[in-house]
C-alpha positions in Angstrom: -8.3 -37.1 8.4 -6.5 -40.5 8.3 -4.8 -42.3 5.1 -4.6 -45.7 5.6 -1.5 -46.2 3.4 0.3 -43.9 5.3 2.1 -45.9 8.6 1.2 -44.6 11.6 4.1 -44.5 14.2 3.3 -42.2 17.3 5.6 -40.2 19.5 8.1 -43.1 20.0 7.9 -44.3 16.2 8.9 -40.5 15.0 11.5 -40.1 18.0 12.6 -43.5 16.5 12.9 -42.4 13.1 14.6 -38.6 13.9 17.0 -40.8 15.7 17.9 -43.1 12.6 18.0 -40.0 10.6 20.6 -38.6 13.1 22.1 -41.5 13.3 23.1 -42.0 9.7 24.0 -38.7 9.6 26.3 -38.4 12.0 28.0 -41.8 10.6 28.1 -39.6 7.6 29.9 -37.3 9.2 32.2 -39.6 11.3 33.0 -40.9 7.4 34.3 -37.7 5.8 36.3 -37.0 8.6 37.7 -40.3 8.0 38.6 -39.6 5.3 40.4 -36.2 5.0 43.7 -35.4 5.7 46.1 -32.3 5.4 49.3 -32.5 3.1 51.8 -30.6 4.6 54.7 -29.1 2.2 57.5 -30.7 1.9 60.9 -28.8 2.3 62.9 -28.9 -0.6 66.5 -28.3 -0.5 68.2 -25.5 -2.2 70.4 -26.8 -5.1 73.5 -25.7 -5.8 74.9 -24.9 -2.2 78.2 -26.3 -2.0 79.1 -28.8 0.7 82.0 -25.9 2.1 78.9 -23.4 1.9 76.8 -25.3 4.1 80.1 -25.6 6.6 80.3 -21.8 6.4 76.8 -21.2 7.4 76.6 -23.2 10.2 80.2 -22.1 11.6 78.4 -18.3 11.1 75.5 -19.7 13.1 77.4 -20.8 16.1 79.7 -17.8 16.0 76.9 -15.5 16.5 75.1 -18.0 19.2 78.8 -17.9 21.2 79.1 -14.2 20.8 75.3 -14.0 22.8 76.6 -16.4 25.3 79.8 -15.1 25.9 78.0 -11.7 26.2 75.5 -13.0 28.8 78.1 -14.8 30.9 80.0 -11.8 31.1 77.2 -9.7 31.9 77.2 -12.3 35.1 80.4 -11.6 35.8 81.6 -9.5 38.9 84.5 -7.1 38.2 87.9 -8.7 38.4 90.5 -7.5 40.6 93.2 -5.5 38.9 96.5 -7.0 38.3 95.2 -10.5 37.5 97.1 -11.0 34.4 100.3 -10.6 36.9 99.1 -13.0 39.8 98.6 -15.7 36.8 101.5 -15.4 35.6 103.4 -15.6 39.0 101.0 -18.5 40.5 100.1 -16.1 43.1 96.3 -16.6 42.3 93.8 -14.6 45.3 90.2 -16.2 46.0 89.1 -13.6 43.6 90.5 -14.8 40.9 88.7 -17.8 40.5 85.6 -16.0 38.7 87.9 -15.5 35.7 88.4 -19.1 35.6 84.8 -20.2 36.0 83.8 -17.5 33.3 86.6 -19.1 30.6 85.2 -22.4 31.5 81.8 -21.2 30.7 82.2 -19.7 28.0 84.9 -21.4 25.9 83.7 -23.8 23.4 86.3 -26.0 21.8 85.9 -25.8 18.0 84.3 -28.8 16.1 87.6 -29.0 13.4 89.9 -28.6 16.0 88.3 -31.4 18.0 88.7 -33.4 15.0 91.9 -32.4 14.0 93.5 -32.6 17.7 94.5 -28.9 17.6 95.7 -28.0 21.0 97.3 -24.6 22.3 96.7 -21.4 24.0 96.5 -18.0 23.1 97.6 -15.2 25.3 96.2 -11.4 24.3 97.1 -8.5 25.8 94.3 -6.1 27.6 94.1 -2.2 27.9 91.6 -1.7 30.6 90.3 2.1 31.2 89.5 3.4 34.6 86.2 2.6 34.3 87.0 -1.6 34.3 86.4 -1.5 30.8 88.0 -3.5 28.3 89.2 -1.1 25.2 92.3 -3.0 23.4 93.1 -6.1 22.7 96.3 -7.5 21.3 97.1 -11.4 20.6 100.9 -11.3 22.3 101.3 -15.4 21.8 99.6 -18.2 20.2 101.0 -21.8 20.8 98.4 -23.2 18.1 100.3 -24.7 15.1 100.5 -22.1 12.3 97.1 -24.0 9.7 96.1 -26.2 12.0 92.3 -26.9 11.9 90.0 -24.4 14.0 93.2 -22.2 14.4 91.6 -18.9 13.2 88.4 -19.7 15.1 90.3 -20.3 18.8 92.0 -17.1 18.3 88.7 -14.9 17.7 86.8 -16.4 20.3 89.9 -16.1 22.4 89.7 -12.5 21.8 85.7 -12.3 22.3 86.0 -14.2 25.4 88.7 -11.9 27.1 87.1 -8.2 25.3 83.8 -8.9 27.4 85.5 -9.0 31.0 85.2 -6.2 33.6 87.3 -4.8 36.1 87.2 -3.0 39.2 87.5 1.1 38.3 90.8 2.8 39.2 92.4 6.1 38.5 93.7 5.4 35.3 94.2 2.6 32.3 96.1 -0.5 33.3 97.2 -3.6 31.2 96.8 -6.6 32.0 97.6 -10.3 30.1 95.5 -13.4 30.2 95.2 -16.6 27.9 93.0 -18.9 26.9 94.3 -22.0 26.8 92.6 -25.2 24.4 93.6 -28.5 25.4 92.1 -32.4 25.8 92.2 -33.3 30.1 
Protein backbone atom coordinates (compact mmCIF):
# COMPACT_ATOMS: atom_id res chain seq x y z
CA UNK A 1 0.00 0.00 0.00
CA UNK A 2 1.08 3.55 -1.23
CA UNK A 3 0.00 7.07 0.23
CA UNK A 4 0.36 9.56 -2.25
CA UNK A 5 1.07 12.43 0.28
CA UNK A 6 3.74 10.70 1.66
CA UNK A 7 7.21 11.58 -0.60
CA UNK A 8 8.74 8.82 -1.88
CA UNK A 9 12.69 8.89 -1.75
CA UNK A 10 14.29 5.44 -2.42
CA UNK A 11 17.59 4.01 -1.17
CA UNK A 12 19.58 7.10 -2.07
CA UNK A 13 16.77 9.73 -0.82
CA UNK A 14 16.79 7.84 2.78
CA UNK A 15 20.71 7.38 2.73
CA UNK A 16 20.37 11.16 1.87
CA UNK A 17 18.25 12.06 4.71
CA UNK A 18 20.16 9.61 7.57
CA UNK A 19 23.08 11.61 6.42
CA UNK A 20 21.49 15.18 7.09
CA UNK A 21 20.21 13.80 10.23
CA UNK A 22 23.84 12.85 11.08
CA UNK A 23 25.01 15.71 9.87
CA UNK A 24 23.21 18.11 12.08
CA UNK A 25 23.92 16.11 14.74
CA UNK A 26 27.23 15.87 14.78
CA UNK A 27 27.37 19.91 14.17
CA UNK A 28 25.41 19.65 17.39
CA UNK A 29 27.88 18.00 18.90
CA UNK A 30 30.93 19.91 17.36
CA UNK A 31 28.68 23.01 19.11
CA UNK A 32 28.66 22.02 22.76
CA UNK A 33 32.07 21.16 22.71
CA UNK A 34 32.58 24.54 21.56
CA UNK A 35 31.34 25.65 23.94
CA UNK A 36 32.50 24.08 27.30
CA UNK A 37 35.39 24.76 29.05
CA UNK A 38 37.09 23.70 32.51
CA UNK A 39 37.71 26.37 35.35
CA UNK A 40 40.64 25.47 37.01
CA UNK A 41 41.08 26.81 40.80
CA UNK A 42 42.81 29.45 41.30
CA UNK A 43 45.56 29.49 44.07
CA UNK A 44 45.02 31.85 46.69
CA UNK A 45 47.64 33.04 48.81
CA UNK A 46 47.87 32.45 52.46
CA UNK A 47 47.33 35.86 54.36
CA UNK A 48 49.11 36.81 57.05
CA UNK A 49 52.64 35.25 56.25
CA UNK A 50 55.17 37.81 56.91
CA UNK A 51 57.54 38.81 54.24
CA UNK A 52 60.72 37.44 56.81
CA UNK A 53 58.49 34.15 57.04
CA UNK A 54 58.44 33.61 53.49
CA UNK A 55 62.44 34.28 53.56
CA UNK A 56 62.66 31.59 56.22
CA UNK A 57 60.82 29.03 54.35
CA UNK A 58 62.57 29.17 51.38
CA UNK A 59 66.13 29.46 53.12
CA UNK A 60 64.69 25.95 54.93
CA UNK A 61 63.90 24.71 51.40
CA UNK A 62 67.34 25.12 50.05
CA UNK A 63 69.04 24.02 53.18
CA UNK A 64 67.50 20.68 52.96
CA UNK A 65 67.95 20.52 48.92
CA UNK A 66 71.96 21.29 49.77
CA UNK A 67 72.14 18.78 52.55
CA UNK A 68 70.77 15.99 49.61
CA UNK A 69 73.34 17.21 47.31
CA UNK A 70 76.13 17.49 49.47
CA UNK A 71 75.16 13.97 50.67
CA UNK A 72 75.17 12.63 47.05
CA UNK A 73 78.43 14.26 46.02
CA UNK A 74 80.00 12.81 48.78
CA UNK A 75 78.62 9.51 48.33
CA UNK A 76 80.72 10.04 44.86
CA UNK A 77 83.63 10.75 46.53
CA UNK A 78 86.71 8.37 46.79
CA UNK A 79 88.33 8.19 50.23
CA UNK A 80 90.87 10.96 50.74
CA UNK A 81 94.36 10.30 51.69
CA UNK A 82 95.15 10.83 55.34
CA UNK A 83 97.01 13.79 56.35
CA UNK A 84 95.40 16.17 53.84
CA UNK A 85 94.56 18.86 56.27
CA UNK A 86 98.61 18.95 56.68
CA UNK A 87 99.72 18.90 52.93
CA UNK A 88 97.13 22.10 52.56
CA UNK A 89 98.44 23.72 54.94
CA UNK A 90 102.10 23.30 53.88
CA UNK A 91 101.29 23.63 49.92
CA UNK A 92 102.64 20.26 49.50
CA UNK A 93 99.34 19.19 47.70
CA UNK A 94 99.62 15.14 46.07
CA UNK A 95 97.52 14.35 42.81
CA UNK A 96 95.15 12.87 45.26
CA UNK A 97 94.25 15.65 46.76
CA UNK A 98 92.52 17.28 44.08
CA UNK A 99 89.17 15.24 44.68
CA UNK A 100 88.74 17.30 47.91
CA UNK A 101 88.91 20.31 45.80
CA UNK A 102 86.54 19.20 43.03
CA UNK A 103 84.11 17.95 45.78
CA UNK A 104 84.07 21.65 47.69
CA UNK A 105 83.57 23.13 44.28
CA UNK A 106 80.67 21.00 43.83
CA UNK A 107 79.17 21.21 46.54
CA UNK A 108 79.53 24.74 47.94
CA UNK A 109 76.88 27.09 47.15
CA UNK A 110 77.50 30.73 47.90
CA UNK A 111 74.61 32.05 49.99
CA UNK A 112 71.97 34.47 48.32
CA UNK A 113 72.53 37.34 51.37
CA UNK A 114 75.97 36.99 51.28
CA UNK A 115 76.13 37.44 47.56
CA UNK A 116 74.20 40.50 48.08
CA UNK A 117 75.84 41.67 50.99
CA UNK A 118 79.55 40.92 49.59
CA UNK A 119 80.34 38.77 52.61
CA UNK A 120 83.66 37.08 51.87
CA UNK A 121 85.81 34.71 54.21
CA UNK A 122 86.67 31.21 55.07
CA UNK A 123 86.04 28.93 57.62
CA UNK A 124 88.46 26.39 58.84
CA UNK A 125 86.94 23.28 61.16
CA UNK A 126 88.67 20.85 62.65
CA UNK A 127 87.97 16.92 61.79
CA UNK A 128 88.20 13.71 64.07
CA UNK A 129 88.33 10.98 61.64
CA UNK A 130 87.95 7.17 63.12
CA UNK A 131 89.81 4.25 61.65
CA UNK A 132 87.20 3.46 59.58
CA UNK A 133 87.65 7.04 57.29
CA UNK A 134 84.76 8.20 58.92
CA UNK A 135 84.10 11.60 59.95
CA UNK A 136 82.90 11.81 63.83
CA UNK A 137 83.78 15.50 65.18
CA UNK A 138 83.74 18.49 63.95
CA UNK A 139 85.04 21.75 65.47
CA UNK A 140 84.95 25.38 63.73
CA UNK A 141 88.88 26.35 64.71
CA UNK A 142 88.64 29.88 62.49
CA UNK A 143 86.20 31.86 60.72
CA UNK A 144 87.48 34.95 58.75
CA UNK A 145 83.72 36.05 58.04
CA UNK A 146 82.96 39.40 59.69
CA UNK A 147 81.17 38.83 63.07
CA UNK A 148 76.87 39.80 61.50
CA UNK A 149 77.74 39.95 58.28
CA UNK A 150 74.90 38.71 55.99
CA UNK A 151 74.77 34.81 55.24
CA UNK A 152 77.45 34.45 58.06
CA UNK A 153 75.56 31.79 60.12
CA UNK A 154 74.58 29.97 56.86
CA UNK A 155 78.52 29.66 55.44
CA UNK A 156 79.54 28.29 58.62
CA UNK A 157 76.81 25.32 58.68
CA UNK A 158 77.24 24.34 55.35
CA UNK A 159 80.85 24.67 55.89
CA UNK A 160 80.42 22.14 58.47
CA UNK A 161 77.92 19.86 56.29
CA UNK A 162 80.24 19.97 53.48
CA UNK A 163 83.44 18.84 55.43
CA UNK A 164 81.18 16.08 58.02
CA UNK A 165 80.24 14.07 54.74
CA UNK A 166 84.01 13.36 53.55
CA UNK A 167 85.68 9.92 53.74
CA UNK A 168 88.95 8.72 54.32
CA UNK A 169 91.17 5.90 53.72
CA UNK A 170 90.85 3.43 57.08
CA UNK A 171 93.87 3.27 59.35
CA UNK A 172 94.66 1.91 62.69
CA UNK A 173 93.37 4.47 64.73
CA UNK A 174 91.57 8.16 64.76
CA UNK A 175 93.49 10.97 63.20
CA UNK A 176 92.66 14.77 62.88
CA UNK A 177 92.82 16.52 60.27
CA UNK A 178 91.93 20.50 59.32
CA UNK A 179 90.43 21.82 56.22
CA UNK A 180 88.48 25.14 55.21
CA UNK A 181 86.11 26.24 53.13
CA UNK A 182 86.90 29.27 51.81
CA UNK A 183 83.87 31.91 50.25
CA UNK A 184 85.18 34.50 48.01
CA UNK A 185 84.21 36.49 44.44
CA UNK A 186 87.27 35.32 41.57
Amino acid sequence: MHFSNTPDFGKSGVLFLVLLLGLSHSKTLAQTSFNRWEAQPVATQKVGASAAQKETKVIRTKAQQDSLRIVTAAAQTPPLKRGIGQRVKEKQVVSEDIKYYEYVRKTVRYPIEAVRAGTEGRVAIQLTVDAAGQVVGTTVVENTISEGAAGREVMVQQAGRILQQLKFEPTAGVTVEELSVTYSYQ
